[in-house]
Phi, psi and omega in degrees: 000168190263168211278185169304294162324289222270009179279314184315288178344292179340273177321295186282021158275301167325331173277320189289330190295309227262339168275080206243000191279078185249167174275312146307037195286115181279084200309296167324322187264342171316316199280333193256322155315322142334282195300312205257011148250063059298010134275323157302339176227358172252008151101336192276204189234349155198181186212172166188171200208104165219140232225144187265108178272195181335331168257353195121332181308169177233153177225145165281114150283317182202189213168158169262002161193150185311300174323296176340287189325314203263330188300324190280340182285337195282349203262332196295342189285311196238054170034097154166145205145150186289327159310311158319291181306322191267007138314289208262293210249012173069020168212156167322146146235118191265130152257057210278351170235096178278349178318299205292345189263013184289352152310316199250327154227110195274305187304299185274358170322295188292308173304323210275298164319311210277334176274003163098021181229173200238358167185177189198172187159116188293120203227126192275131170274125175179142176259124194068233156268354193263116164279099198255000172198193152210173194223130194264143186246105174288138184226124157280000144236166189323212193068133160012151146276138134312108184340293186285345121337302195312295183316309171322308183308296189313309172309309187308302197299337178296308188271333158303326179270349176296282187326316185283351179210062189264052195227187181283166190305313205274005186228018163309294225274317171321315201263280180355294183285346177279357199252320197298308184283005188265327176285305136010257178314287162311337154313312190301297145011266200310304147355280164293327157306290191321308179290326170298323177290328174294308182303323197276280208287356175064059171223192208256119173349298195317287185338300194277031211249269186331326151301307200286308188332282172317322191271000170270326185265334167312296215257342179080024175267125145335116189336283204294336170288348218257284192278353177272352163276306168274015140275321180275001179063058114330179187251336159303343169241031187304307189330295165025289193271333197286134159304144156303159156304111200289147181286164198269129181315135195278156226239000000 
């Protein structure tokens, strides 16, 4: 069971999930709230998140770090990975041994090791019969998922994907997939922020990743309002732009 604390946590990650009817409903920070409350209550060592556009493709929306991110772009190159599988078959997917999988995914088995973890499981977003993404959970070392994770995880993915298609039956696939390419399309955004910011500051994408992140919870702003301010120089993103302070010569 999860310890006292983190039930509270719990309980306002469920109230934060399930609230999407907003007018400003932001999907992308929604989708990275997801992601860093399951690094925060589960125990694991990454996350990653990916959602089915308009054909069925599953695309990466978020991650707990730019590797992350490109190890789910690795599984998406060459089709194969627990996220595809638990995607196609809509149920859990368990690894307590990627040592051990190499039959079953040869390619991203060996990558997914070479990135330093020992096991993964795959968690379906889905309503009903409709699966619209899944979410990968990482342990750099093998074993199990703890059960009572396991659950937790789920409970999550459930009131999120809920959250996300809280409209009517005949009109869910609609709204989803316009909330999806809209997010797309901020992805892009976000991107190009990272790369203007790492060149002003001679720091690393991942860095200035971590950066727009901290200074949206500084400031209470939105990613995506974040990153269309500092490609546009707005003043909202001046802090941003200010260098740290060279430490002072020692006397």
């Amino acid at each position: 069971m999860v310890a006292m604390v983190d039930s509270e946590r719990l309980a306002m990650t469920f109230v934060e999930l399930a609230d999407t009817l907003v007018e400003d409903f932001d999907l992308i920070g929604f989708l990275y709230k997801l992601v860093d409350r399951c690094m925060e209550l589960l125990d694991v060592s990454a996350v990653g998140l990916m959602l089915g556009d308009a054909r069925g493709r599953l695309r990466v929306m978020a991650s707990s770090s730019d590797e992350m991110g490109l190890l789910e772009l690795f599984q998406l190159q060459n089709e194969q990975g627990p996220c595809l599988e638990c995607y196609r078959t809509g149920r859990p997917v368990d690894c307590a041994e990627l040592a051990a999988a190499t039959d079953r995914w040869p390619l991203f088995a060996a990558e997914a090791r070479r990135a330093g973890f020992g096991s993964v499981h795959a968690l379906p977003m889905r309503l009903r019969n409709e699966t619209v993404g899944a979410l990968n959970l990482f342990h750099i070392e093998p074993g199990a998922m703890r059960e009572s994770h396991a659950r937790i995880g789920q409970a999550m993915v459930d009131v999120a994907t809920i959250g996300l298609i809280q409209v009517e039956v005949g009109q869910r696939k609609a709204i989803l997939i316009s909330q999806l390419q809209a997010a797309l399309d901020k992805r892009v955004v976000i991107e190009q922020a990272k790369g203007v910011l790492a060149a002003h500051r001679g720091i690393t994408p991942a860095e200035a990743f971590v950066l727009l992140r901290a200074y949206t919870r500084e400031h209470n702003l939105r990613l995506t309002d974040l990153a269309y301010a500092l490609i546009q120089g707005e003043p909202a993103a001046a802090g941003l732009l200010r260098r740290p302070a060279e430490p002072a010569p020692p006397r």
